[in-house]
C-alpha positions in Angstrom: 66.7 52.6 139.1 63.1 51.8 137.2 63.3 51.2 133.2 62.3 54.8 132.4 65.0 56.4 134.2 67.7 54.5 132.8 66.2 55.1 128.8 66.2 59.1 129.7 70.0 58.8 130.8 70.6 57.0 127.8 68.5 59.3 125.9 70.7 62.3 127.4 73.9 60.4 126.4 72.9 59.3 122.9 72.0 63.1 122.4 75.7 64.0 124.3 77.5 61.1 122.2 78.9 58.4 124.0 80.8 60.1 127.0 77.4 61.5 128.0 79.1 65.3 127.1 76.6 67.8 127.3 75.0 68.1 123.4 76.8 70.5 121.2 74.6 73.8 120.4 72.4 73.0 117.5 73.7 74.4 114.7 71.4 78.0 113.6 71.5 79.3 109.9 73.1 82.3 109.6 70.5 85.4 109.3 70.9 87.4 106.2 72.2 90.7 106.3 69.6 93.4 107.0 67.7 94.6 103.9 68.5 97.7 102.8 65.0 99.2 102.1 63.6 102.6 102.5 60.7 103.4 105.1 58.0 102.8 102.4 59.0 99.2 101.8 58.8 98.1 104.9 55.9 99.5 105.9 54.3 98.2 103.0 56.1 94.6 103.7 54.9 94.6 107.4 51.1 95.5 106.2 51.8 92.5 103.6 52.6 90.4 106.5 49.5 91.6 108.6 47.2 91.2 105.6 48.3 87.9 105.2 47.6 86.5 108.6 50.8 85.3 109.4 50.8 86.2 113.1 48.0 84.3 113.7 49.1 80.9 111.0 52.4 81.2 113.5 50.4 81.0 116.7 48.3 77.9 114.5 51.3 75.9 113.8 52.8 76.3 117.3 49.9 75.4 119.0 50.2 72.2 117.0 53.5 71.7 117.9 53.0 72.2 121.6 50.3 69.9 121.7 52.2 67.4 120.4 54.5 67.8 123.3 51.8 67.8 125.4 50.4 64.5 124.5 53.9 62.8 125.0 54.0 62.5 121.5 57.6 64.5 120.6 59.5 63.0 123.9 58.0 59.5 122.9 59.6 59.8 119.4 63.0 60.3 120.8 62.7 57.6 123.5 61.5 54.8 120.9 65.1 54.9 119.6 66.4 53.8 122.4 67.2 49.8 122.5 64.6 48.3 124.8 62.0 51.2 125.2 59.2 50.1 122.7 58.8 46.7 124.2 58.5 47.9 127.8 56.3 50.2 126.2 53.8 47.8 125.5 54.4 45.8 129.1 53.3 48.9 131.2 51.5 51.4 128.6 49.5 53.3 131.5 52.8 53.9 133.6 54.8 55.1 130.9 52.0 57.2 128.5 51.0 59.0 132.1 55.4 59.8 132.6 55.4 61.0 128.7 53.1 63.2 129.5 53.9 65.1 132.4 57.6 65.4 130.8 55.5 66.6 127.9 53.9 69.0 129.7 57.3 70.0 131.1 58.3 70.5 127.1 55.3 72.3 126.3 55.9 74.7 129.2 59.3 75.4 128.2 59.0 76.0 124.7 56.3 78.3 124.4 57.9 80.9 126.3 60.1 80.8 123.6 57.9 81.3 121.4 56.0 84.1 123.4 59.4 85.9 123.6 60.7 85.6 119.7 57.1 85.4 117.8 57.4 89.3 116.7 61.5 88.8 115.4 59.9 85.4 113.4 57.2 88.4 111.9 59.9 91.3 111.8 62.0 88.3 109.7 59.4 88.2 107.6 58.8 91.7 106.5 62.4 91.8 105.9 62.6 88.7 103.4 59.1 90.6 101.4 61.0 93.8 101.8 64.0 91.9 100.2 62.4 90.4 96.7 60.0 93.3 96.2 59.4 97.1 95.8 57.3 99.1 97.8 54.9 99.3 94.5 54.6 95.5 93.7 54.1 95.2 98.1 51.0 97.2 97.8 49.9 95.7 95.0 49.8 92.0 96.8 48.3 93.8 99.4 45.6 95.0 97.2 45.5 91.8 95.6 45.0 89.9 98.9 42.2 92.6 100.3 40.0 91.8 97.2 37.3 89.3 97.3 39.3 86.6 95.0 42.4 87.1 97.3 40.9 86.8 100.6 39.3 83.4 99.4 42.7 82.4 98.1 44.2 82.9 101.6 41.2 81.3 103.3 41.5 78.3 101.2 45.4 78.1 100.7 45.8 75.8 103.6 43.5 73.1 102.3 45.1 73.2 99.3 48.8 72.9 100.7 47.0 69.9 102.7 45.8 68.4 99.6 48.8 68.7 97.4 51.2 66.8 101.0 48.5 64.1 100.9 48.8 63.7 97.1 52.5 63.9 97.2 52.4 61.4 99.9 50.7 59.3 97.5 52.1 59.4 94.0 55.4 59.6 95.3 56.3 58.5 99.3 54.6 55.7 99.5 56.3 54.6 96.1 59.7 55.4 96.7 59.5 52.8 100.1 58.1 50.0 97.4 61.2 50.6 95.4 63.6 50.7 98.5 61.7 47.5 99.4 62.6 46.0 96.0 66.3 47.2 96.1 66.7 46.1 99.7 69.7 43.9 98.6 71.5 46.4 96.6 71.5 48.8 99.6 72.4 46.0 101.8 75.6 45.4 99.2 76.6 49.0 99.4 76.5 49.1 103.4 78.2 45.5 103.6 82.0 46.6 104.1 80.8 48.7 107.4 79.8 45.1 109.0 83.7 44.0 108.7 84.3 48.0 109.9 82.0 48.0 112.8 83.5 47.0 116.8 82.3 43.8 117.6 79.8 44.2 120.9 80.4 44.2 124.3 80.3 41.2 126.4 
């Protein structure tokens, strides 16, 4: 059996747990209880949701995420868990980017059917939640709001902004918080200690 095919069995079994079970169902959120709102409020909550693009920022972000898959990237992640798979990696790059990738295609394939078949409910959802916190007055407003010429520039621009506040966040606060793990390494290490004594000892 070559490398690869023994780190996707043990990729299936770490995602079963240790008797290779079949995974558990992920657990889903519950979905709230239908809104209660009269025919006016949801039409104006589904033009909200029209006027605000969100149909084709969906289809944006999900082409992201596909071709992530696509690359190899989001089946790589999971693999460079396992012990072992980075460092053979590195020995045979070519082999193993060219197998990421066709089981990347593979997830690609596979999840955007899904997300051909349940885009409109994710849009639907989404009338619903306007429809929830608002009235069918204040709806048309924002629509109003978001047809003028200061709205439509905030909705053009809003992405670069949200990109620009991630990378400053990323900044004044991720990359600080690591330092100050970094510095408190051997206080964490104190608190985790007793679990050393707790753990099995390894197999021979």
């Amino acid at each position: 059996m070559s490398f690869l095919s023994t780190i996707l069995i043990a990729s299936v079994a770490t995602l079963g747990g240790a008797t290779a079970q079949p995974p558990a169902a992920p657990r889903v959120p519950p979905a709230p209880p239908p809104v209660k709102a009269d025919a006016a409020t949801m039409q104006a909550a589904n033009a909200l949701v029209a006027q605000l693009g969100m149909k084709a920022n969906l289809q944006r972000q999900m082409n992201g995420t596909l071709a992530q898959m696509k690359r190899g990237n989001v089946i790589g992640s999971m693999l460079a868990q396992q012990p072992g798979f980075i460092p053979a990696y590195q020995a045979n790059k070519a082999k193993f980017d060219a197998a990421l990738q066709k089981a990347g295609a593979i997830q690609a394939e596979i999840a955007a059917k899904v997300i051909q078949q349940n885009s409109n409910a994710v849009l639907a959802a989404a009338a619903q939640a306007y429809a929830r916190q608002y009235t069918a007055a204040e709806l048309n407003a924002l629509i109003a709001f978001y047809r003028s010429p200061l709205g439509v520039k905030m909705a053009a621009r809003q992405n670069l902004v949200q990109q620009e506040i991630a990378l400053q966040t990323g900044r004044l606060i991720g990359a600080k918080i690591d330092a100050a793990m970094q510095a408190n390494g051997a206080r964490i290490g104190a608190a985790l200690a007793p679990l050393n004594s707790a753990a099995p000892p390894p197999k021979k």
